[in-house]
N, C-alpha and C positions, 0 to 999 in steps of 0.2 A: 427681092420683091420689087415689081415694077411700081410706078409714080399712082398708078388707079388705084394699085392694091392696095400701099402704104394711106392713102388721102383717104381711103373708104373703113381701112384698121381703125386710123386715126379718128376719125369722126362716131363711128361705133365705139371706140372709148370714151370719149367725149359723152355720146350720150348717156353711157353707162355708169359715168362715173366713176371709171377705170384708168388708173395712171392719168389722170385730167391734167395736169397740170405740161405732164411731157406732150399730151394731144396737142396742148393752146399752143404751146412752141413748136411744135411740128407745122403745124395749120397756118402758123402765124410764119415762120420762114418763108415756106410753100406759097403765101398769098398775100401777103403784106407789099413787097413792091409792085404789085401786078393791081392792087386798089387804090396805092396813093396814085400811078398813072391813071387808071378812069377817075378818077375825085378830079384830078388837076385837068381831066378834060372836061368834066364838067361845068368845072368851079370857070373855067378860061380865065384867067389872071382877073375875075372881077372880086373877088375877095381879098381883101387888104387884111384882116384881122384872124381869118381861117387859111391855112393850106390845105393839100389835098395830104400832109401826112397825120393834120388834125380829123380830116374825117374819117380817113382810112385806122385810124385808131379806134376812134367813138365806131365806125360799125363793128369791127372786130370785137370790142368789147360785149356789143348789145350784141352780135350772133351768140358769142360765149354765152352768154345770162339766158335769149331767149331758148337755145338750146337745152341749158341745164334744167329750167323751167318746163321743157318739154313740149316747146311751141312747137319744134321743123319734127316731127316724126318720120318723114317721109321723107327728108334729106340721108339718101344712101350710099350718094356715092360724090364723087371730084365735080361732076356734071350737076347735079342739084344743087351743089355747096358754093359753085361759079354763078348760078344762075341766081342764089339769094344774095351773094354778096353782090352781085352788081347792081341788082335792084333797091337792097338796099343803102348803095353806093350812091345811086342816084338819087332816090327821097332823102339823102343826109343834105347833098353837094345842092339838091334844091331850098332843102328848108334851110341851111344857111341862106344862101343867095336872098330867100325871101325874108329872112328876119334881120340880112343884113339892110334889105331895102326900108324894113320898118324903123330900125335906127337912124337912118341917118335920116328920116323925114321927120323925127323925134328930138332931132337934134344931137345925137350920139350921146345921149348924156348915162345911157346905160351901160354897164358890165355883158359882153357878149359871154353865152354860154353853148354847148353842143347841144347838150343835154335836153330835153323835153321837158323832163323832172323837176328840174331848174329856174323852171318859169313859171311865175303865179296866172290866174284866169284873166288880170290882164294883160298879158303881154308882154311884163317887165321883166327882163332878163335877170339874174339874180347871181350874183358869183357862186360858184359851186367845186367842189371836188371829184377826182373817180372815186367812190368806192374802194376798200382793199376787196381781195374774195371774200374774205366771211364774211362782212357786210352787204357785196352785192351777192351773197348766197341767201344771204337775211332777208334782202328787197327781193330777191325773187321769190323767195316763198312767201313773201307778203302779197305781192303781187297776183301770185297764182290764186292763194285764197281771198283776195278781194275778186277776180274773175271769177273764181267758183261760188260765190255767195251770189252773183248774180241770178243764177238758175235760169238762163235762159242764153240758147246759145246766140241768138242773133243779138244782142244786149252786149254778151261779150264781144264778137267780132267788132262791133261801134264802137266799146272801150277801149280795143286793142289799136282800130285806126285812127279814136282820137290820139291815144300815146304815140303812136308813131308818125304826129303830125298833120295828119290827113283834118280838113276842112270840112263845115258841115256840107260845104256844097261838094267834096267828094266822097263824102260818106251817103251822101243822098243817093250819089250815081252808082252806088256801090251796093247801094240798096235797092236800088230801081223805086225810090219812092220820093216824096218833096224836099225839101231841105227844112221845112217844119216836121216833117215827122223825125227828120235826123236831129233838130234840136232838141222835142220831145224826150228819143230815147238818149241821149247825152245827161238829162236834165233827169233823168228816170235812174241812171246810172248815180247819177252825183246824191242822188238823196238814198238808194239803196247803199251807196256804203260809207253814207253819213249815219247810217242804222248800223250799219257795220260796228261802226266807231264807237257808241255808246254803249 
């Protein structure tokens, strides 16, 4: 079986839920050194606290979770599967770089985390752990049905680029609308699934 055929197997098991555990290691031999190099061109030695095999982890992780979750449907093949990890190879190696710029004007006195999850609404970093899988199996289907109780798909898309870091000013541009309408639906989010919660 040639390298496309196996990467595209692998990934359709993956999504199916199929032998998942031999997929992540399949996927994860096949692309794991090939991430921490882009991370660490990213990062360009300005990261003291993150390397590029701390990011190249944390994405591998969240592809695994947003995958099982059933975010990439449309990732089919080695070509798709290159194209999301670099992308989000780059929004990792940036929101470091940017939260490590928010520490040290803070005076370092925080715990740096990878994580998104890990950080309260202001800003404070928070020490945290990975997840085992039944627990990040747990978050993700919490996760799904707090985007599914939104009922509105442009609601969720805002939810899913505040979690993966994105600013109200580029949710705005994401939107094509102001950066008050993007805090609006943010602020629309937080209180529908604080109704959730009750």
């Amino acid at each position: 079986m040639n390298e496309l055929g196996s990467v595209t197997t692998w990934l359709e098991r993956l999504k199916a839920g199929e032998r998942r555990e031999e997929a992540v290691e399949r996927l994860w031999h096949r692309y794991f050194a090939d991430l921490v190099t882009k991370a660490r061109g990213h990062l360009r030695a300005q990261s003291r606290a993150i390397d590029g095999e701390d990011v190249a982890l944390s994405v591998f992780d969240r592809l695994v979770l947003a995958v099982a979750a059933g975010r990439f449907p449309q990732l089919d093949n080695r070509n798709d599967l290159w194209q999301v990890l670099l992308v989000l190879t780059a929004r990792k190696a940036k929101n470091v770089k940017r939260n490590e710029g928010r520490l040290k004007r803070g005076g370092g006195q925080a715990i740096h985390s990878l994580h998104a999850s890990d950080s309260d609404e202001k800003g404070i970093q928070l020490a945290g752990m990975d997840p085992d899988p039944a627990e990040a199996a747990a978050l993700a289907e919490g996760l799904e049905r707090l985007l599914d109780g939104l009922g509105d798909v442009q609601l969720r898309n805002v939810a899913i680029w505040a979690l993966e870091g994105h600013t109200n000013e580029e949710i705005a541009e994401k939107l094509g609308r102001s950066v008050a309408t993007a805090e609006r639906k943010r602020k629309l989010i937080r209180e529908k699934w604080a109704e959730q919660e009750n």
